[in-house]
Backbone as JSON Lines, residues from 0, in Angstrom:
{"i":0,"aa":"X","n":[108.91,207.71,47.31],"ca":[108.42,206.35,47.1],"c":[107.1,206.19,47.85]}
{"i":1,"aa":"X","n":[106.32,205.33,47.03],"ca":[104.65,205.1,48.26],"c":[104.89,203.82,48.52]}
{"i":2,"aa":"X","n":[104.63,203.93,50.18],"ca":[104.62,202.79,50.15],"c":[102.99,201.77,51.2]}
{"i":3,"aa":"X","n":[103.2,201.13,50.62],"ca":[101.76,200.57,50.83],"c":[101.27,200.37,52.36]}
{"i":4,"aa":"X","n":[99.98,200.72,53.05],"ca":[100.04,199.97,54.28],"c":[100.35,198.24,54.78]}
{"i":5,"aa":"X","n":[100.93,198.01,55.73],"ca":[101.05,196.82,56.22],"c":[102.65,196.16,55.4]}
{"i":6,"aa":"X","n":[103.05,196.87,54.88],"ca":[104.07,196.9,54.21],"c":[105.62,196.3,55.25]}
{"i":7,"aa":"X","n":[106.6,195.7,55.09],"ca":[107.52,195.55,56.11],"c":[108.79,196.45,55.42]}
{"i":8,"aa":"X","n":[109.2,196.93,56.59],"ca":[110.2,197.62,56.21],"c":[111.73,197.79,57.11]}
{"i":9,"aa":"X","n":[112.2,198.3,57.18],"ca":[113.72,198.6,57.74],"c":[113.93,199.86,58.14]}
{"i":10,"aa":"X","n":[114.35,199.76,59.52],"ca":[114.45,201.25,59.69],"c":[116.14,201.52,59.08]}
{"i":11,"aa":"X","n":[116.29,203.09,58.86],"ca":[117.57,203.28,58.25],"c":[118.51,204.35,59.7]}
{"i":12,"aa":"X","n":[117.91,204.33,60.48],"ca":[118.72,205.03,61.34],"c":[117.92,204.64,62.88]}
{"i":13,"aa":"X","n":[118.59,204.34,63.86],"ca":[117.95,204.2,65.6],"c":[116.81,204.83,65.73]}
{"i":14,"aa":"X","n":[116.64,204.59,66.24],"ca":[115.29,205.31,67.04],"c":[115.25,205.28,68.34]}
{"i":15,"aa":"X","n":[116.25,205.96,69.0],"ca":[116.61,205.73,70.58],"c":[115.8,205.82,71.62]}
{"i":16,"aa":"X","n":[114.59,206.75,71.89],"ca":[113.51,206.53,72.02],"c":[112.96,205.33,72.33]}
{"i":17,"aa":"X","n":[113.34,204.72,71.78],"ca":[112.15,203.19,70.97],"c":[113.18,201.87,71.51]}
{"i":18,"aa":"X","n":[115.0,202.53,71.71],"ca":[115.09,201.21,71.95],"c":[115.91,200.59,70.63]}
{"i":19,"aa":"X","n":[115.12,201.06,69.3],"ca":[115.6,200.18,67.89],"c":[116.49,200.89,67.47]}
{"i":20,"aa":"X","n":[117.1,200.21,66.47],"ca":[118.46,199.97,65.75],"c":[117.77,200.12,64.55]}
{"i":21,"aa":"X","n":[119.34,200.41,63.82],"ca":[119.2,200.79,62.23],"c":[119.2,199.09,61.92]}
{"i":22,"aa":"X","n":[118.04,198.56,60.9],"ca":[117.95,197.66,60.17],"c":[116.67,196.55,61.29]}
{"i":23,"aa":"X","n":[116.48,197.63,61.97],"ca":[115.06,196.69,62.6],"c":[113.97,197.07,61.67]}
{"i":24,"aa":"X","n":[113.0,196.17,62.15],"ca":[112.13,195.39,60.49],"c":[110.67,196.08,61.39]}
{"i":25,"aa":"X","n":[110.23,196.46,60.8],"ca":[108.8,197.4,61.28],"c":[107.67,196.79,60.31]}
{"i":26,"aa":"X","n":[106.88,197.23,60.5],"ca":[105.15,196.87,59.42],"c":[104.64,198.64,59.51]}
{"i":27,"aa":"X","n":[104.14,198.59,58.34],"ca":[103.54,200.02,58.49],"c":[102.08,199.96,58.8]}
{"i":28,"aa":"X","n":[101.65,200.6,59.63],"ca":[100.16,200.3,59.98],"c":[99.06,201.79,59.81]}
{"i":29,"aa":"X","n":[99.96,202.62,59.62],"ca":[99.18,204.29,59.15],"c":[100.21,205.51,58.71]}
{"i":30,"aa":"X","n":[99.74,205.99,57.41],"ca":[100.15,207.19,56.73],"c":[99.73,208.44,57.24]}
{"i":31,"aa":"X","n":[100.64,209.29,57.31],"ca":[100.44,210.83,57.68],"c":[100.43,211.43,56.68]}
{"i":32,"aa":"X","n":[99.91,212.76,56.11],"ca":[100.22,213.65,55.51],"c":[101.36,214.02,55.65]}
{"i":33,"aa":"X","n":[102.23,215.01,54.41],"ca":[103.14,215.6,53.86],"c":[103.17,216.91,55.12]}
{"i":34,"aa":"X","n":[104.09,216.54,55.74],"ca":[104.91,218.02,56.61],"c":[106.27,218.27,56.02]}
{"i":35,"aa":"X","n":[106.71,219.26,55.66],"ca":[107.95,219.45,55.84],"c":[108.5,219.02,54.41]}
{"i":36,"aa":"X","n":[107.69,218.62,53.23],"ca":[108.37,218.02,52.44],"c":[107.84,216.4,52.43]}
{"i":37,"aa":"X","n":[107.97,215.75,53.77],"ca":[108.02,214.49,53.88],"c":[106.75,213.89,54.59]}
{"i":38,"aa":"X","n":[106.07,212.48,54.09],"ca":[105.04,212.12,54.64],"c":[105.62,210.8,55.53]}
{"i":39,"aa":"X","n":[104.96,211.0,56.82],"ca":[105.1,210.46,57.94],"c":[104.18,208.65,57.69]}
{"i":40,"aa":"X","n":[104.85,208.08,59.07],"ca":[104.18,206.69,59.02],"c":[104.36,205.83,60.17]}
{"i":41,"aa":"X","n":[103.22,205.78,60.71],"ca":[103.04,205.4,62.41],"c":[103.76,203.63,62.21]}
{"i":42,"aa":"X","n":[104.31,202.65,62.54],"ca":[104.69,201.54,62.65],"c":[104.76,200.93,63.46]}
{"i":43,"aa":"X","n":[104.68,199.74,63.24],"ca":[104.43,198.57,64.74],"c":[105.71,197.73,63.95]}
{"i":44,"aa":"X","n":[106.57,197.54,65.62],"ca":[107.7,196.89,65.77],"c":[107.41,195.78,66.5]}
{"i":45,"aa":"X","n":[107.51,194.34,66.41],"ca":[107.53,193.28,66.97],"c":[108.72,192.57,67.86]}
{"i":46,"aa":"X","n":[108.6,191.87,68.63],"ca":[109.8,190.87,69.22],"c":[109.92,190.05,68.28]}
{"i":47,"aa":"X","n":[111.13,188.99,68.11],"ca":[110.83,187.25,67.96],"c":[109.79,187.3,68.04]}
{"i":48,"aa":"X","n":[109.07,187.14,69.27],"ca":[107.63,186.16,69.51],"c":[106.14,186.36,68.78]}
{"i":49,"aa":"X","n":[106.26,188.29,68.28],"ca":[105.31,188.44,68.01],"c":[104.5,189.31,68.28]}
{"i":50,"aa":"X","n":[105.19,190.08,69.88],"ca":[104.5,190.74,70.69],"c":[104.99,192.3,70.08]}
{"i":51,"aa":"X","n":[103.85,192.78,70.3],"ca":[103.99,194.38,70.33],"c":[104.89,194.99,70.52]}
{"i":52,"aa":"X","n":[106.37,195.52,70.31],"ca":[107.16,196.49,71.1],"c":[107.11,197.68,71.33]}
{"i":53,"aa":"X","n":[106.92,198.18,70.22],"ca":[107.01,199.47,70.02],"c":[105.6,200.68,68.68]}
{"i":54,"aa":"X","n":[105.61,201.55,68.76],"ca":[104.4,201.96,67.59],"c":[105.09,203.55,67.34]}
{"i":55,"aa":"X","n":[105.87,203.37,66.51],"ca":[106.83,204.94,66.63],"c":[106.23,205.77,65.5]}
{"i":56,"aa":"X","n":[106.18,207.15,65.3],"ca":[106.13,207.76,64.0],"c":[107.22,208.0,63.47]}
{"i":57,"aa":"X","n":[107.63,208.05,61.8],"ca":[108.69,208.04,61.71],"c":[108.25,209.45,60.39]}
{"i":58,"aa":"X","n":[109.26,209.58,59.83],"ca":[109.13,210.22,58.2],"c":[109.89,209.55,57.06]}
{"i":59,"aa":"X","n":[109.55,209.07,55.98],"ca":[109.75,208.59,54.73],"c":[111.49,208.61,55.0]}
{"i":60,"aa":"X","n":[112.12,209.15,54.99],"ca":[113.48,209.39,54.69],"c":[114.12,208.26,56.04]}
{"i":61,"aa":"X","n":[113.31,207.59,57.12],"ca":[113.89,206.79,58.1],"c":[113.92,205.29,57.86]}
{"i":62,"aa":"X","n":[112.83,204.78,56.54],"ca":[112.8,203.94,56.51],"c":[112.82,203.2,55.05]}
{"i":63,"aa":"X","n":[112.84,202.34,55.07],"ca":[113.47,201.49,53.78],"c":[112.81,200.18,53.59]}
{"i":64,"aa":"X","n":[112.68,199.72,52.27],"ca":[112.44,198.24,51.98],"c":[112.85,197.43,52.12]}
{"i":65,"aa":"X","n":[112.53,196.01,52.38],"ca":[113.45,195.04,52.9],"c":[114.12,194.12,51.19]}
{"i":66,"aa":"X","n":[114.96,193.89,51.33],"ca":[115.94,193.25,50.29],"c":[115.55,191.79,49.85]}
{"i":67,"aa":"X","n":[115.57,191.12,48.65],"ca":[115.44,189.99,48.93],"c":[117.36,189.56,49.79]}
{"i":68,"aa":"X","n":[118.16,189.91,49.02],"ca":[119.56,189.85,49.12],"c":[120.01,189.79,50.95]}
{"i":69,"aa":"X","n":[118.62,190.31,51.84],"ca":[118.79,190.6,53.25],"c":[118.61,188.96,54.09]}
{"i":70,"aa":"X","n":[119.1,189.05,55.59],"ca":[118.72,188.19,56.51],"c":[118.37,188.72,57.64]}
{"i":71,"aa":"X","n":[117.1,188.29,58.58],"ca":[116.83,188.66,59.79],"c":[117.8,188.25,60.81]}
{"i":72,"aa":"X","n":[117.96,189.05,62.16],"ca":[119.39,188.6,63.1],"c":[118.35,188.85,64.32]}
{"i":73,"aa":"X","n":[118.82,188.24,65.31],"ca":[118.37,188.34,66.52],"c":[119.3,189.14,67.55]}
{"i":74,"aa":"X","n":[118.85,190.32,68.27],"ca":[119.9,190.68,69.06],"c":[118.74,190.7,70.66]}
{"i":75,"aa":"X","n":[119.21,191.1,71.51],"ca":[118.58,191.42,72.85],"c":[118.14,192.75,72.58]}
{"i":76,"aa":"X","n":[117.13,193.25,73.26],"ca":[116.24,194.57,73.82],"c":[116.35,195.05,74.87]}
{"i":77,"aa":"X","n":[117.11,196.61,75.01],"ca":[117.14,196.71,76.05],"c":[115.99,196.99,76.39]}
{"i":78,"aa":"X","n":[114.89,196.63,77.54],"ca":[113.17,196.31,77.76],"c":[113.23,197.69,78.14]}
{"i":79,"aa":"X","n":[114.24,198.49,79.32],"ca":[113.63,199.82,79.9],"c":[113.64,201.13,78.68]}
{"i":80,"aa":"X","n":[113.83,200.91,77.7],"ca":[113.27,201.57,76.4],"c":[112.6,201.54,75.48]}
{"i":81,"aa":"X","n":[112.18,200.67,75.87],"ca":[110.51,199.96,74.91],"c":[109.47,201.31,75.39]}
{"i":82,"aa":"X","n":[108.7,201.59,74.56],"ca":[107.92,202.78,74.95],"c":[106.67,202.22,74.84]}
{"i":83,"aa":"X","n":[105.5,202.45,75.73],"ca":[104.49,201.38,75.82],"c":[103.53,202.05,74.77]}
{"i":84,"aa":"X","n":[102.5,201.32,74.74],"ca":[101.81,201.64,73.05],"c":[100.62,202.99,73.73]}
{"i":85,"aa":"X","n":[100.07,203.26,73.15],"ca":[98.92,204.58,73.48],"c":[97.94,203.54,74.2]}
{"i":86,"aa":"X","n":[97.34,203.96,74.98],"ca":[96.1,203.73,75.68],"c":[95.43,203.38,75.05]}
{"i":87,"aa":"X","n":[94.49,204.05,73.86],"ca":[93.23,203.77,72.97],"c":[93.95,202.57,71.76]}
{"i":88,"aa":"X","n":[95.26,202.07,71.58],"ca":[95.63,201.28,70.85],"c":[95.06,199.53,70.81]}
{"i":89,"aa":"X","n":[94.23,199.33,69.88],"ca":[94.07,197.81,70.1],"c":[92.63,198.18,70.62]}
């Protein structure tokens, strides 16, 4: 599937690393080339508020479209797994 930049999406499996859960809602903000079969896609994860959490790479097969049929949920973050963004970011 292509999917477009700035696009919102769903992750389909944790990202423990990161902190996130399967069915947290990402934006895509950059495409990788095809490794392995599969093309990669850097994403920015938000709080509620808005703020930055997270900027993970993922590969095509982790993430998913959002549903109309779906609802957003609020849970807590655990904060000491938030991974801070790159230096040159922003």
């Amino acid at each position: 599937m292509k999917y477009e930049l700035f696009t919102k999406i769903a992750l389909k499996e944790d990202l423990e690393k990161y902190g996130l859960k399967k069915g947290d809602i990402a934006v895509i903000i950059e495409e990788h080339p095809e490794i392995n079969g599969q093309v990669g896609f850097t994403l920015e994860v938000f709080n509620a508020l808005g703020d930055t959490i997270a900027i993970p790479t993922v590969t095509e097969s982790q993430i998913e479209l959002l549903r109309d049929n779906e609802i957003f949920n609020i849970r807590s973050l655990n904060i000491s797994k938030v991974a801070e963004p790159p230096e040159n970011y922003l």
